[in-house]
C-alpha positions in Angstrom: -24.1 -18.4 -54.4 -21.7 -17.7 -51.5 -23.5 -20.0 -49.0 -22.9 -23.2 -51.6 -19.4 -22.8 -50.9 -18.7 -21.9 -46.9 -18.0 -25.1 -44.7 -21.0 -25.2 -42.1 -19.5 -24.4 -38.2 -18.9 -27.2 -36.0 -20.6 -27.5 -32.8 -19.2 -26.0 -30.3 -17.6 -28.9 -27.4 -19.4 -29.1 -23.8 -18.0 -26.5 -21.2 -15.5 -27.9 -18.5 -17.3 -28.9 -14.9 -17.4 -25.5 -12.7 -14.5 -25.7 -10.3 -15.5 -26.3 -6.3 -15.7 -23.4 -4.2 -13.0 -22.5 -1.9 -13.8 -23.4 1.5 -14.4 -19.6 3.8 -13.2 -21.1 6.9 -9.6 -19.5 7.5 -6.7 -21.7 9.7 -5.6 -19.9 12.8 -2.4 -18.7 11.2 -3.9 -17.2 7.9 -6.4 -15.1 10.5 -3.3 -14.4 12.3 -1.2 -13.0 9.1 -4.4 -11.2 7.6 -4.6 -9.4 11.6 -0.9 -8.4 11.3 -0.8 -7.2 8.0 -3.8 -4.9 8.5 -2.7 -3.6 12.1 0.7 -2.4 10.2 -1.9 -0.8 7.3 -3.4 1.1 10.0 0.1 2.4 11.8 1.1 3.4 8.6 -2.3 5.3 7.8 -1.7 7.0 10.9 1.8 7.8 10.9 1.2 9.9 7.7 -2.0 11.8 8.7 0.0 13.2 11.9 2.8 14.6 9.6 -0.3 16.6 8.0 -0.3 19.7 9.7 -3.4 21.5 8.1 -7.4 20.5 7.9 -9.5 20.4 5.1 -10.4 23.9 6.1 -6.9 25.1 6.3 -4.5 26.4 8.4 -5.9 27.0 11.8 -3.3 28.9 13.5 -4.6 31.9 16.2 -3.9 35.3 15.3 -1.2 35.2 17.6 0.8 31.7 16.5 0.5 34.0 12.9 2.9 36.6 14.5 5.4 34.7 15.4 9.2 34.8 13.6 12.7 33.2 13.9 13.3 36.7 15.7 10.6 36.1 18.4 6.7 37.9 17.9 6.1 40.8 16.5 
């Protein structure tokens, strides 16, 4: 009895047009700004690892560098 009662759905409208594609061809000055900005990506990559002084492995010091205090080696 509870189908007498409910208002059919209406149809659903058409979907909007798909928008054009942006064209892939990039003007001298975006190639230019996209160059810069991942150059300074890269000095910054770098400039952090060299302020790691230890490998994945660990500290590889010799025996020797191990010794070694404020005092002089041991």
């Amino acid at each position: 009895m509870g189908s007498i009662f409910k208002p059919k759905m209406p149809s659903l409208p058409p979907p909007p047009p798909a928008p054009e594609p942006p064209s892939e061809e990039l003007s001298a000055e975006e190639k230019e700004a996209i160059k810069k900005e991942q150059d300074a990506i890269r000095r910054r990559r770098k400039g952090r690892s060299e302020t790691i002084l230890t490998s994945p492995l660990g500290i590889q010091e010799d025996k020797e560098d191990q010794l070694e205090t404020l005092l002089g080696k041991k």
